[in-house]
matplotlib code that plots the C-alpha trace (Angstrom):
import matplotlib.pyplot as plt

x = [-24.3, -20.7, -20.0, -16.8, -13.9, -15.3, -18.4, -16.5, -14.7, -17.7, -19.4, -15.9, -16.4, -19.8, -19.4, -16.5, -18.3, -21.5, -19.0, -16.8, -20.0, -21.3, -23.9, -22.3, -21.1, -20.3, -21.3, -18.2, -15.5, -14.0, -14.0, -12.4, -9.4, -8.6, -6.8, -8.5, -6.0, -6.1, -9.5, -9.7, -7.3, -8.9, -12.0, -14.3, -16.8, -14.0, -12.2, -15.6, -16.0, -12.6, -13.3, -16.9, -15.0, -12.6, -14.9, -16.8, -13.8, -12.9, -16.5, -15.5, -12.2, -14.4, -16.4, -13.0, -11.8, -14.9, -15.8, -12.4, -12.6, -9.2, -8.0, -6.3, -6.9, -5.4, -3.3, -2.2, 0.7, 2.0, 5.4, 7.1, 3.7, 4.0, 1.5, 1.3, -1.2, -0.3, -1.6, -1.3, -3.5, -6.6, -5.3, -8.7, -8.5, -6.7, -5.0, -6.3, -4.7, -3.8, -3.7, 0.3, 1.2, -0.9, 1.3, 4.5, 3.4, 3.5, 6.8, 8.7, 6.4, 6.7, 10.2, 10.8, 8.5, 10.5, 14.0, 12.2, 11.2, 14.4, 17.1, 19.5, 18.4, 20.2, 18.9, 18.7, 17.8, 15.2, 17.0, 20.2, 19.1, 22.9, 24.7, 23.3, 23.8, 25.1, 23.1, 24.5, 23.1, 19.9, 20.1, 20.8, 17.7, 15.4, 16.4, 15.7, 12.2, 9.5, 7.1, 7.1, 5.2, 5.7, 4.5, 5.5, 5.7, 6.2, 10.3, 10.9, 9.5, 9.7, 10.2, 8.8, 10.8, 9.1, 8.9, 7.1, 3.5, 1.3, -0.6, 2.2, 5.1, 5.0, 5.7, 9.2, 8.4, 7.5, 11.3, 13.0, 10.4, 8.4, 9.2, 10.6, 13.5, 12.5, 14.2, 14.2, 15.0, 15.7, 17.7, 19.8, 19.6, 16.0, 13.6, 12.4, 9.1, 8.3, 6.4]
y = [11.4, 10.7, 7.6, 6.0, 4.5, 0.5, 1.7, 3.5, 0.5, -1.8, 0.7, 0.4, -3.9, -3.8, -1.2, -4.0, -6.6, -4.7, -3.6, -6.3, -8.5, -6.4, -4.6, -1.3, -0.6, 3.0, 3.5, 6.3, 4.1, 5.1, 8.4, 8.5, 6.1, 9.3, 7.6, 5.9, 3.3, 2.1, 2.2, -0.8, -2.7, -3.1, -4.8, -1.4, -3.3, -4.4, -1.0, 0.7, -1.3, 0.2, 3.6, 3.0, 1.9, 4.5, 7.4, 5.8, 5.6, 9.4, 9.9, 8.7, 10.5, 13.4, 12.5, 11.6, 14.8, 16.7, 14.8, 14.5, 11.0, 9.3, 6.5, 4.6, 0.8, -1.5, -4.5, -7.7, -9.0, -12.3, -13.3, -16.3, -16.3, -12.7, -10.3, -6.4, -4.2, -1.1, 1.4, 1.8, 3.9, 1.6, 1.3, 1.7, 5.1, 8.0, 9.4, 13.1, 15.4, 13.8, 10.5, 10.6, 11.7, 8.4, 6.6, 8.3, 7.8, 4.2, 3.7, 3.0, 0.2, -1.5, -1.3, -2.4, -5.3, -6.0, -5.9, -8.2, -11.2, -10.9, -11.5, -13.8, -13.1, -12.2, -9.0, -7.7, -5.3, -6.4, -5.2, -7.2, -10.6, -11.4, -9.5, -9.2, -5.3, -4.4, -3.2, 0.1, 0.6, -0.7, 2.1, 4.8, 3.5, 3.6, 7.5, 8.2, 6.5, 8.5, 5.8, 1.6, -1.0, -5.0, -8.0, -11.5, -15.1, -18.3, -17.5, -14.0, -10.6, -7.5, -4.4, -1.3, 2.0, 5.1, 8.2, 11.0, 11.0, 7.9, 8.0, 8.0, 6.1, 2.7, 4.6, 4.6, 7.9, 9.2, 9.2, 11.0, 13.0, 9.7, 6.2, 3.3, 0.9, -3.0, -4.7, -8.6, -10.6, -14.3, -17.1, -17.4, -15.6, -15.0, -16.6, -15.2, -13.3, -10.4, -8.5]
z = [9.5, 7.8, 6.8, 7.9, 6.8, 7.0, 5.3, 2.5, 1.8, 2.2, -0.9, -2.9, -2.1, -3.5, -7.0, -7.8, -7.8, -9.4, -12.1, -12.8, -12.3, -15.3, -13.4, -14.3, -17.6, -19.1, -23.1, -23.6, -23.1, -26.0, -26.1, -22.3, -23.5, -25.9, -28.6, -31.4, -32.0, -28.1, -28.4, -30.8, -29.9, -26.8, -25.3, -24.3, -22.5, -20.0, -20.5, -19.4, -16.4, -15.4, -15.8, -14.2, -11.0, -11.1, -11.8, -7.9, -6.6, -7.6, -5.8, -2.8, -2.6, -2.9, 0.4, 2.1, 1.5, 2.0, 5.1, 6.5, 6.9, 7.1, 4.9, 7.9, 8.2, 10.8, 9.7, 11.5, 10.8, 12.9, 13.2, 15.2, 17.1, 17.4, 16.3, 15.8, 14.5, 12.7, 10.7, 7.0, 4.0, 2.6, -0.9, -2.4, -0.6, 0.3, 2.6, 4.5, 6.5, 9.8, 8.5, 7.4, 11.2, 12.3, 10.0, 11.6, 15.2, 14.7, 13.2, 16.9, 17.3, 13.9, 14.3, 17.8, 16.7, 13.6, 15.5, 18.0, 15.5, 12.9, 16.0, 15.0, 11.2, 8.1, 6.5, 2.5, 0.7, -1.7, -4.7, -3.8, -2.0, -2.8, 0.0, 3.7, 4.9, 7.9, 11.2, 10.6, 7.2, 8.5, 11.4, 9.2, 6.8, 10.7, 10.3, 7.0, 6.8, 8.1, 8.7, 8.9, 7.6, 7.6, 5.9, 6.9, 5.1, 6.5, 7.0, 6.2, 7.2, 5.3, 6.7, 4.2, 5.7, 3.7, 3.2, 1.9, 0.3, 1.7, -1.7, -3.4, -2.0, -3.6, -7.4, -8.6, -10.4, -6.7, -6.1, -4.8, -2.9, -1.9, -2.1, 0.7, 1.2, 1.2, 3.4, 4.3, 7.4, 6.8, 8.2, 4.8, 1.5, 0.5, -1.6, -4.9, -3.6, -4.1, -1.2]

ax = plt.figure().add_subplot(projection="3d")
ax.plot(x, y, z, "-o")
ax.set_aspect("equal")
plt.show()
């Protein structure tokens, strides 16, 4: 029997709290930071609890891979009383082969949703909350993404249009190969938060 996605995340849930509940500790801390001067200037009991959780994690990449089972969890997101659910990559996990055309296959959807809740709204880029862009720009960013994903707060909704490696897409040093556009729909110039 494989296990699946749920239950690999319920076994991530439970080695956190094991570890950072100081149930799992690992006694070569030091020797895995690989420089002597990091080593004491931090605390290595925290550091190994860290690396104990990371070296699980690897673990269950492993099984992912091995067992072909996808890193693809499905998000609610609820908007001016609307709701959608798409899919996006667990981010304790990763993603497998077939999981990135999942993501793909659900971009029309986000972004028919998003156009439906932001009419009427302003939208920004997240780097420049100064200056609205245009609806062309915003078309021309539809093309380029690959995928969509969106987050909401009480008066905005951001729209993440990306591209390239799911795993990787969120790094700046991913670019120009992976990465994704931030954008913001709001009634005026938006707040301060960071989504």
């Amino acid at each position: 029997m494989t296990y699946t996605t749920e239950e690999l995340i319920h076994f991530l849930e439970l080695e956190l709290r094991a570890t950072w509940g100081g149930k799992r500790l690992i006694f070569n801390a030091e020797e895995k930071l690989d420089n002597p001067v990091v080593a004491k200037a931090v605390d290595l009991e925290k550091m190994s609890r860290v690396f104990v959780f990371r070296d699980f994690r690897q673990q269950i990449h492993e099984y992912q891979q091995k067992h072909q089972v996808s890193g693809v969890v499905w998000r609610k997101v609820t908007f001016k009383d609307q709701t959608i659910s798409f899919p996006e990559i667990h981010n304790q996990l990763i993603p497998i082969e077939g999981d990135k055309e999942i993501l793909i296959d659900a971009k029309s959807s986000v972004i028919e949703f998003w156009q439906k809740v932001t009419e009427g709204l302003k939208y920004y880029l997240s780097g420049d909350r100064t200056s609205p862009i245009t609806e062309s720009i915003l078309e021309e960013l539809y093309q380029e993404a690959q995928w969509a994903e969106i987050d909401a707060g009480k008066e905005e909704v951001y729209l993440g249009l990306c591209w390239g490696n799911p795993k990787e897409y969120i790094y700046k040093w991913a670019k120009p190969e992976s990465g994704f556009h931030r954008i913001i729909a709001a009634e005026n110039t938006p707040s301060t938060i960071n989504i």
